[in-house]
N, C-alpha and C positions, 0 to 999 in steps of 0.2 A: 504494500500500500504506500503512496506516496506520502499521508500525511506520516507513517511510521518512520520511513527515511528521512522525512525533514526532522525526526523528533517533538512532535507537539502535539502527543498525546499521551494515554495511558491505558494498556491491552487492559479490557475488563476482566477480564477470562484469570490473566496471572495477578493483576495490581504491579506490572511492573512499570515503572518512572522510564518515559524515553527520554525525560525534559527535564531533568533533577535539576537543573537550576532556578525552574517556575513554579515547583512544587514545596514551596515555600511560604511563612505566613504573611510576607512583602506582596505576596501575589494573590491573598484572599479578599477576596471581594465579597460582599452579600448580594445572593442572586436567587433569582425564582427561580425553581427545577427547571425549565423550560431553557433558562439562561444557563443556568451550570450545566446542564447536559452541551450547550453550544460553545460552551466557553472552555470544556476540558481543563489542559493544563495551561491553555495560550496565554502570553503575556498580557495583559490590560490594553495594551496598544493595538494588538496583534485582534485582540477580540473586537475592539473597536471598528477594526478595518473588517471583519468578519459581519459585523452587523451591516454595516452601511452596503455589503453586497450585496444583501439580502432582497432588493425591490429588483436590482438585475437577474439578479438569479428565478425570480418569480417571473417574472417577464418573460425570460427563456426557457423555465421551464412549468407554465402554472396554465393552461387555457383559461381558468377559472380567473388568475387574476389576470390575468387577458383583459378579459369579460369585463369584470370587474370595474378596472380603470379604462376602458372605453364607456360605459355606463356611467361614471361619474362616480360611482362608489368608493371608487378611492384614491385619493388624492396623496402626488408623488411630492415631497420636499427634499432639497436638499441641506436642511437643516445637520449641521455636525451632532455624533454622538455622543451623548451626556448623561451620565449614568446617574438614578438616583443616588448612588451617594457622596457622588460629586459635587449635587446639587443640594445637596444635605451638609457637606462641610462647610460649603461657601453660608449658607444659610446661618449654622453654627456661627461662623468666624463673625457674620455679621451681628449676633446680637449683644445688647449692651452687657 
């Protein structure tokens, strides 16, 4: 598998670390199951770019959001990735 050769994952099967350097508490994030399943071991950056594929990847491969966004149901922004709890520090840092 190619994601195994780049190292940015973790075999379910053994629980062995391809990524021991992301597998770390520097790199825990709080994430909804949906997110930690996508997020694996990838760096915070790495996942970041991971997300923002996610409308292309639909695009090419979803007829549904095809559909969808010809229809007007859903609407594509290029808005940057910002994680709750990024939006949670800054929030934090701002109060008196």
């Amino acid at each position: 598998m190619k994601a195994a050769a780049k190292g940015i994952f973790k075999l379910k099967a053994t629980g062995k670390v391809f990524n021991q350097h992301a597998d770390n508490h520097e790199n825990l994030v709080p994430a909804c199951a949906p997110c930690n399943l996508l997020k694996t071991s990838y760096s915070l950056e790495m996942f970041r770019k991971q997300v923002s594929l996610q409308v292309e990847r639909g695009r090419k491969s979803s007829v549904n959001f095809r559909t969808a966004e010809r229809f007007g149901q859903i609407q594509v922004t290029n808005a940057p990735v910002v994680f709750w709890f990024e939006r949670y520090d800054t929030q934090e840092e701002a109060k008196p």
